[in-house]
N, C-alpha and C positions, 0 to 999 in steps of 0.2 A: 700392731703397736700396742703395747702394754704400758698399763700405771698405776699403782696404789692409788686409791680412792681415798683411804683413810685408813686409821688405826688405833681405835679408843679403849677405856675401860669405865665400866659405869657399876656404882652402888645399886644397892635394890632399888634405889626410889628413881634409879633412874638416871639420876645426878653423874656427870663424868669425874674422874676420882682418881688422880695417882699417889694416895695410900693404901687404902681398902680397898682392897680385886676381889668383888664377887664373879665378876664374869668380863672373859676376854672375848672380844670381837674380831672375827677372822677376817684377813688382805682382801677388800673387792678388786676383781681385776675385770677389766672389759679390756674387749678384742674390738679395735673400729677397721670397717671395710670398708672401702669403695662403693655406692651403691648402684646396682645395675640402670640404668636407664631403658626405660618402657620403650620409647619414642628411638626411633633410628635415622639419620639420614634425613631431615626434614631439607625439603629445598622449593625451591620459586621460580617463574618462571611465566613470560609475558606469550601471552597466545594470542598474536593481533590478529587474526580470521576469527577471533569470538569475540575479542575484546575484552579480554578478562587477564586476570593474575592468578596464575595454576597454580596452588600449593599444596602439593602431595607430603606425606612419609610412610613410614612403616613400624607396626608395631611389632618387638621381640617375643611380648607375651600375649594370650588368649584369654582377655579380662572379660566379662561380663556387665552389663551394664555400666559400661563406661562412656562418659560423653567429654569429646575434646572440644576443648576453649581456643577461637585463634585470633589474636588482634594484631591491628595491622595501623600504619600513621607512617606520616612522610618523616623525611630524616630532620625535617626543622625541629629546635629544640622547644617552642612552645607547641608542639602541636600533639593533638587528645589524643588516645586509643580508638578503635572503630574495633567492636568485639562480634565475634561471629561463632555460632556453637551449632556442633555435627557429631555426628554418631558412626561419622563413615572417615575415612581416611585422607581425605581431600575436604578442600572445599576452592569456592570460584569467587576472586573478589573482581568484582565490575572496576576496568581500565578505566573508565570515566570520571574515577574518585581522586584523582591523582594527574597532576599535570607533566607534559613529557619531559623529561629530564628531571624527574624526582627521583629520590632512591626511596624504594619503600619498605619500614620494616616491620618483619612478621615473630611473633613469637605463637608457641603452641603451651598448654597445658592440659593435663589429662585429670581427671576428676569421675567420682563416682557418687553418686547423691551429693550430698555436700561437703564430702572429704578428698582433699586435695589427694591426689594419688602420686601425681608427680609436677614440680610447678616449671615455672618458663622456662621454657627450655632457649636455648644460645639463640641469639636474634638471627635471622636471615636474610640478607639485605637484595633487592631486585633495583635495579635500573628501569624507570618508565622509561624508553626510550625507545625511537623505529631501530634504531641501529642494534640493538642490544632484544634477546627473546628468553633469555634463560641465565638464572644464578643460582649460587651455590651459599654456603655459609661465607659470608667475608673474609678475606684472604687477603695478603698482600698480593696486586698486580703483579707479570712477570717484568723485567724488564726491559727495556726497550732495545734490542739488538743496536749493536754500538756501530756506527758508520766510520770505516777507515778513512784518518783524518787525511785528507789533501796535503802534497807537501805544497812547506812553505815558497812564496813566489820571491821570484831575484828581486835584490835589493832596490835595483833602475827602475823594476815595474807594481803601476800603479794600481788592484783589484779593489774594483767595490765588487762584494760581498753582495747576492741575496738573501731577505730574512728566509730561515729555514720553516716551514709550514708543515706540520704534524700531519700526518695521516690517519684518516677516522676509517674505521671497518665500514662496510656495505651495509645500509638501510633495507629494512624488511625483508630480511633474510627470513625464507621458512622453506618448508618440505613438501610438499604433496607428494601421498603416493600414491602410485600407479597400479600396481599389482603389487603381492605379496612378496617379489622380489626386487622390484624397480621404485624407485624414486625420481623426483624432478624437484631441484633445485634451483634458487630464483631468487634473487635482490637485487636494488638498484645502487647505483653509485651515489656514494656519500659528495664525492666532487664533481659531479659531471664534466664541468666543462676543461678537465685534463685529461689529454690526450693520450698520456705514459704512463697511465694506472694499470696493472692486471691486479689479478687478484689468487690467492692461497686459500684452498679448500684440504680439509684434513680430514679426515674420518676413519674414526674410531667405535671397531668394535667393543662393548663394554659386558657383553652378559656372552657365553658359551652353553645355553641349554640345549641346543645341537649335537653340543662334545665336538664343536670345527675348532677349528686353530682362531685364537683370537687374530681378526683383520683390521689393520691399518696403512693405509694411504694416504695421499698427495699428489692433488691434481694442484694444476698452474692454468690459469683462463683467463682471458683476456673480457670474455662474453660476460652477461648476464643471467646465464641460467646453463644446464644441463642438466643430461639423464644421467642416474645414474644405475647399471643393474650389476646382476649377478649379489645380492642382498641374501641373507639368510634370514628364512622366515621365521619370525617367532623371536629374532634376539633385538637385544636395545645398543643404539647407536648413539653418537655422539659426533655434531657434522661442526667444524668452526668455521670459519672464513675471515682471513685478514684483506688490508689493501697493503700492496706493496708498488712501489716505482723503477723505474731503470736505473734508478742510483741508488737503487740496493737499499731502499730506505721500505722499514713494513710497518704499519698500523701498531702502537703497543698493548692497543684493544681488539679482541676480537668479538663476532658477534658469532654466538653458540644457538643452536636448535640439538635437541636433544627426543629422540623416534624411536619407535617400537615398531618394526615389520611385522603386519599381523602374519596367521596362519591361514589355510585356506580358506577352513570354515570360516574361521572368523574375519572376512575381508569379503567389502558389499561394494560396489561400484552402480548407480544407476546406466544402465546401455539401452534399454529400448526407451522413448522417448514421444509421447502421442502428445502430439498440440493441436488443439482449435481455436476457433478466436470467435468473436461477436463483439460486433461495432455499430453504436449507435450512429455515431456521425465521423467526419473523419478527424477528430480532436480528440475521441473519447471512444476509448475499446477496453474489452477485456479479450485476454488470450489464459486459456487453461490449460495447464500443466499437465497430465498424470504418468506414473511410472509402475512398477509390480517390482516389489519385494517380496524373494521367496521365502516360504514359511518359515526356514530358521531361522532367519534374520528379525523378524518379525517385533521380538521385544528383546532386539539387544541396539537397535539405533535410537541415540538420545535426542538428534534433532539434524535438521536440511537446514545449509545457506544458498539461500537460489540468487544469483547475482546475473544479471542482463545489462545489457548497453548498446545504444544505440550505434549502428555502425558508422564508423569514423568519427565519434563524436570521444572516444578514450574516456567517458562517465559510467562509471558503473553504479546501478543503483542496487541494493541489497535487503531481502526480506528474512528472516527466521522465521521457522517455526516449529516445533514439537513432531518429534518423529514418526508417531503415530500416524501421520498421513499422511498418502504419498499422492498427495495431487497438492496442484500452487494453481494459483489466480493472480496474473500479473495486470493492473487496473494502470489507465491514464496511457496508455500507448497511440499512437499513430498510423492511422492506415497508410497503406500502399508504404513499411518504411521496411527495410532490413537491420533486422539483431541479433546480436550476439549475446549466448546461455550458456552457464555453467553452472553445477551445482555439485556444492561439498556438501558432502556426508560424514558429520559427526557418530562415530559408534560410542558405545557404551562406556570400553576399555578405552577413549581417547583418542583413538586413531580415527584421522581426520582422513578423508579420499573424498581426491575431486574429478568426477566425470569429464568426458571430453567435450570440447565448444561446440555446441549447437546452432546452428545460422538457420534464422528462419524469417518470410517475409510476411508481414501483415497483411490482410486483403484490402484492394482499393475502393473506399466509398466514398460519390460523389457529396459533395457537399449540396445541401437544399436549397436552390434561391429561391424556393417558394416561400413565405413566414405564416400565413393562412388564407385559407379559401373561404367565403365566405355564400352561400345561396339563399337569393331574394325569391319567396314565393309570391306568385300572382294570382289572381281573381281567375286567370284561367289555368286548371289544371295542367292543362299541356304544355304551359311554358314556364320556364324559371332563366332567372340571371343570375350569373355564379360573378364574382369579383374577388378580388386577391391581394396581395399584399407582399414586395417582395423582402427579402432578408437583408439586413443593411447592409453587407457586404458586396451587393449589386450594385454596380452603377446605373442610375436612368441613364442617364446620356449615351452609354455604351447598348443600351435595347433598339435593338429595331423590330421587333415585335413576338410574337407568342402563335406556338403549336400547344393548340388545347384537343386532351385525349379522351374521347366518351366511350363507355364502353357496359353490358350491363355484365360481363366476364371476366375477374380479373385474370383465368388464364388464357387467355385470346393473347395470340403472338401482337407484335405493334400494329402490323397490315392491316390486321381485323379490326383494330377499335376505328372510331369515328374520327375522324381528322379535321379539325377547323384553324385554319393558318389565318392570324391577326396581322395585319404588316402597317401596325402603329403600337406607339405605348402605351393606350387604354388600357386599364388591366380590370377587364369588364368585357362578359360576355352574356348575349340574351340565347338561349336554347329552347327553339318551338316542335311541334309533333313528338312529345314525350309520353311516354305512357303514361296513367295515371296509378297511383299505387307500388309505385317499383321502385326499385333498388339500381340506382347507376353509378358506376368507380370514374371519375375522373382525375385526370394527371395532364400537369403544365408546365411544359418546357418553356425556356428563355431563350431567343434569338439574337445572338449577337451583332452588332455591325460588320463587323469582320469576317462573318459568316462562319462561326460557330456557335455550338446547341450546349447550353448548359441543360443538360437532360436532367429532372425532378426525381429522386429516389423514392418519394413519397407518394402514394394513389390515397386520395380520398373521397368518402361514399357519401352521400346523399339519396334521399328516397320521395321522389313525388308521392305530393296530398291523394286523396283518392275518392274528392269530392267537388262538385262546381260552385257550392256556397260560399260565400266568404266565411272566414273560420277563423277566429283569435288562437293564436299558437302561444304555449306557453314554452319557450325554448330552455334547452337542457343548461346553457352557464348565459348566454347574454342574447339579445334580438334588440330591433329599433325598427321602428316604422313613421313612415311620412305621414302626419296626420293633417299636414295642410303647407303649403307651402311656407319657406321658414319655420315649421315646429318641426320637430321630431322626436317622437318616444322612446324614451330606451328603457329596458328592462333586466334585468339582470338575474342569477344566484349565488352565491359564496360557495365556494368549496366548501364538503363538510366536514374536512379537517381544522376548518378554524368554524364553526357557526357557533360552537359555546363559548369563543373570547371573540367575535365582532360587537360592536356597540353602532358602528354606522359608517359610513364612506362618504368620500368627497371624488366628488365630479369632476374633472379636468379638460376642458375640450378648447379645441383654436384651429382656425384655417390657415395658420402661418406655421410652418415647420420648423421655421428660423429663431423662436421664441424659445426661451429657456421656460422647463415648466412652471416656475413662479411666476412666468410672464402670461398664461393661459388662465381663461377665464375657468369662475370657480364654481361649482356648487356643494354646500355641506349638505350632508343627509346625516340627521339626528340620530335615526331609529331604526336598527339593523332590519327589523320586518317590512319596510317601506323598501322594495326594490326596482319601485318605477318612475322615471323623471320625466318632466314634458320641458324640452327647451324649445325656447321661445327667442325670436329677432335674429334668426340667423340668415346668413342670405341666399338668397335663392339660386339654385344652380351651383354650387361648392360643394368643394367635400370638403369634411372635417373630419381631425384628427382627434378623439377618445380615450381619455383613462378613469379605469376606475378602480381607486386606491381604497383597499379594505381598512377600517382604522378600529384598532383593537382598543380594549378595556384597561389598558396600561398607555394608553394615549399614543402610541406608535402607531404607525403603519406598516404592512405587512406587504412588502413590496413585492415579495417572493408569489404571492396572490394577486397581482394585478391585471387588470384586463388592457389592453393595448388596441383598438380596432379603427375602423375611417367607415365612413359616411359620406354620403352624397345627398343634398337636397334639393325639393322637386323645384322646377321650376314654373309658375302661375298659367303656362303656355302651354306646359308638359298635357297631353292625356294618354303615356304609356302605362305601363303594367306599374311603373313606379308607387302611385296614388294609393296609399292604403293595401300597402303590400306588408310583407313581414320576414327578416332578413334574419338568418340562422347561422351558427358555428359547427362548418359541417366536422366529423370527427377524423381523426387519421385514419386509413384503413392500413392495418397491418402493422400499425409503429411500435416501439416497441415499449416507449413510455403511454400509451394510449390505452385502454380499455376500449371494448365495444359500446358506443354510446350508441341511443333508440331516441323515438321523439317519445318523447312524453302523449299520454290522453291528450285532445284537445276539443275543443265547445264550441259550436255556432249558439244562433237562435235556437235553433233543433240539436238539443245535445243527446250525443254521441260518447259512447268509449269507442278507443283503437284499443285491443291487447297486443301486445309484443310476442314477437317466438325469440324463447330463450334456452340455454345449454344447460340441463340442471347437473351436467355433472364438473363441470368447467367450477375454478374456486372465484372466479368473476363472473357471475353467470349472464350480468349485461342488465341484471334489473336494477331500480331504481331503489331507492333508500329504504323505503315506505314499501317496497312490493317481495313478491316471495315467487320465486320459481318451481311452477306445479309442472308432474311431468304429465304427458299425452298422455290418453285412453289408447288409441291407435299406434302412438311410436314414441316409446318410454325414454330414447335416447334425445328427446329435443321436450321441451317443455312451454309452458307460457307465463309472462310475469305478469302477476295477480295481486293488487292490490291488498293490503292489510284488512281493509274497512272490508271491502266486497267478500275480501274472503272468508271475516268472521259472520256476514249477512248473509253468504249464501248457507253456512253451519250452521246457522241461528234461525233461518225461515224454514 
């Protein structure tokens, strides 16, 4: 299209002039074109297995330094822009921005430093919705196939009418594929509970980079799902699905997914499958994943959805992570339970592939009814009294007594350890003819009435003294000793994950279990360095029940630190090993929240060091706060922990 612009005559000065023509000014003509558009095909597109809004296009031209702009807002007319800038030809907006049944719309601009190169381009409108996975530029709907009207009813007779009830396309319609040729397809029904739904699947071939004949079908299914093969690898498809009824009536929406068959190379499915597990208790496990990706796959997957559920419970719970690794850690599972695993694999190009269901069952572990062990040293080397404490979850009433297991082995089959059967609910035992100096595992089963063994998963160690003098123990977290009938001393230490925010603890003790703790007598301790208490007026012959609440420099309490134990006091009549003994928290052997605890040095009249043998290459070597793990002269692989002090005294003398 052409236009005169103008057509003037101007004097020397410049001035326009139609008498004097010193100079005539020639026709400008401009030519206006159409201008090509950069941006091609932009479209949208709900991808509920990521949870996101896919918005792809394609660029016509090879710009340089170009960076596109894409904002996105719900269809309401007060609502902002949400602006989002990439360098790459997509971008992913999070599904969670947007509530289901919005429409959301996208526009795109392309820009180069700060000059507009091409601006908004035509809006794209998406459907949040389960029913609905992918759109296109806005369009009018098709519409609705017209149902051939009923003839009219004779005059004599009387028809009420049902209201007519629109049909909605199938809910979370999507694709997995299977191989580079197969697909499985899979949505639920929008109406469930009608009987005479099937459902129209159509697919359409869209791309011929094969050079095959473009393919299009129609299947008819009453189901939920199929396979579908014979697929050409490498081209893009286009899958819809209506709902239709036996009165001929069809959905006027359909819900569309829209796939790219990879090629060989480029199509990864996880098939070998290694799981282990480790379970602390039977509430709380971990089970480890790993799988092998061969090397050319290597950095073309963008990420794993690993989705598990427990069997017959129809929950699936779901982890992401970055494709770079191909092992999972599944945390919070259940021993002795059966599950069901599957895991989609996101690649690079998009294409999503989901391995096949893995069923696998967690190992059974008993639960503990022991809660702690606790061992009384006495004045004679050779004997000690171990006492317990069970897990709330026991019932007394249901005990009729305890198999306690000595042993100084722990791999001795059961035959082999020492066997002492209780047949009441004391949970108190005295053990005499012990060695002195040694190291013994004990483990305590519960006997039920009914004549079943809640067998202890847990073995724990203790080590007789290795001297006949009385000896004041300074015990590793808490001890208490009778130091006359009705008193008894307790002694304690903080963890030393809180010792720089404790300021002091309060005492909590009572011989009635039935008592809410604010009803239990109290004692404050000011002074976090004061870790010893003498209670006074208690009765003779009782146990009592013990806490001791760490109370922090922000006035709280750290309950997660608390000590929890019982007590038994002497009684005036007593002259057993009770009298000026000294009661210890023996450690777990083997657990797996435990470290290796040691006694500490400890001091009579005649002081004495013990050293510890420790593992200096272990990253808990089992020494104390204060000590350092020196290794043997004779055997480099064990070592002994050596105090700070000593050991810069023995460098220094």
């Amino acid at each position: 299209m052409s236009r005169v612009i103008g057509k003037y005559e101007y004097d020397d000065a410049g001035n326009e002039s139609n008498q004097h023509v010193r100079r005539k000014a020639w026709p400008l003509v401009l030519t206006l074109r159409a201008p090509v558009s950069i941006l091609r095909d932009p479209r949208a597109r709900v991808v509920p297995e990521l949870d996101i809004i896919y918005v792809e296009w394609q660029s016509t031209q090879q710009l340089q330094n170009v960076m596109y702009t894409v904002r996105h807002k719900s269809g309401a007319d007060q609502a902002a822009w949400k602006y989002i800038k990439t360098v790459q030809s997509n971008v992913r907006i999070p599904l969670n921005m947007y509530q289901n049944g919005e429409n959301v719309h996208v526009q795109i601009k392309t820009e180069r430093g700060a000059q507009v190169v091409e601006d908004w381009t035509q809006e794209v409108v998406v459907a949040v919705a389960k029913k609905s996975v992918r759109s296109a530029p806005l369009r009018p709907a098709p519409p609705v196939p017209a149902v051939p009207a009923a003839p009219a009813p004779a005059p004599s007779l009387t028809l009420a009418s049902a209201p007519t009830v629109a049909l909605s396309p199938p809910l979370h319609f999507i694709a997995n594929i299977m191989n580079p040729t197969t697909v499985q397809l899979k949505w639920q029904p929008a109406m469930p509970g009608r009987q005479d739904i099937y459902y129209l699947v159509n697919v359409k071939q869209l791309t011929t980079a094969s050079g095959s004949t473009l393919q299009n079908q129609q299947i008819k299914t009453a189901a939920t799902s199929f396979v579908l093969g014979k697929m050409i690898a490498g081209e893009k498809y286009e899958m819809t699905i209506r709902s239709a009824s036996k009165q001929d009536a069809v959905s006027g929406t359909a819900a569309i997914v829209e796939i790219t068959m990879p090629r060989e190379y480029d199509y990864f499915e996880i098939g070998n499958l290694i799981i282990s597990s480790y379970f602390r208790n039977p509430t709380q496990g971990i089970v480890n994943l790993t799988w092998e990706v061969p090397q050319t796959m290597q950095n073309r997957i963008a990420s794993y959805n690993v989705e598990y559920s427990e069997m017959g419970t129809g929950y699936w719970q779901k982890i992401q992570f970055h494709g770079a690794s191909s092992s999972a850690a599944l945390h919070h599972l259940k021993s002795n339970t059966e599950y069901l695993l599957r895991i989609k694999t996101v690649l690079a190009n998009n294409i999503i592939t989901e391995s096949r269901q893995f069923r696998f069952r967690t190992p059974r572990v008993e639960a503990n009814p022991i809660h702690k062990v606790d061992v009384i040293y006495s004045h004679d080397v050779n004997s000690v009294k171990l006492q317990w404490m069970l897990e709330p979850h026991i019932r007394i009433e249901n005990v009729a007594g305890y198999d306690v297991y000595l042993s100084q082995d722990t791999n001795l089959p059961d035959s082999q350890w020492k066997l002492v059967r209780l047949s009441n609910k004391e949970s108190h035992l005295s053990l005499d003819d012990l060695k002195s100096s040694t190291v013994y595992y004990v483990r305590v089963n519960v006997r039920n009435t009914d004549g079943s063994v809640i067998r202890a998963p847990t073995i724990y160690r203790f080590k007789t003294i290795d001297t006949a003098e009385e000896e004041e123990f300074e015990g590793n977290s808490l001890s208490y000793r009778n130091v006359a009938p009705g008193e008894v001393e307790i002694r304690w230490t903080f963890p030393k994950s809180i010792l720089d925010s404790v300021i002091g603890a309060t005492i909590l003790y009572t011989d009635r279990k039935d008592l809410t703790p604010e009803q239990w007598q109290k004692i404050e301790i000011e002074d976090s360095k004061n870790t010893t208490v003498l209670i006074k007026k208690l009765k003779e012959g009782v146990r009592y029940s013990v806490q001791i609440l760490p109370r922090l420099y922000t006035g709280d309490y750290d309950f997660e630190s608390r000590e929890l134990f019982e007590f038994k006091t002497d009684k005036l009549s007593h002259t057993g090993v009770a009298h000026g003994t000294d009661v210890r928290t023996l450690p777990i052997h083997g657990h797996p929240l435990s470290g290796p605890h040691f006694e500490q040095m400890s001091h009579s009249e005649t002081e004495f060091m013990r050293i510890v043998s420790c593992n200096p290459d272990a990253i808990k070597t089992g020494c104390d706060w204060d000590e350092i793990c020196i290794n043997r002269v004779e055997d480099r692989s064990r070592g002994w922990c050596i105090s700070n002090t000593l050991r810069d005294s023995i460098l220094n003398s």
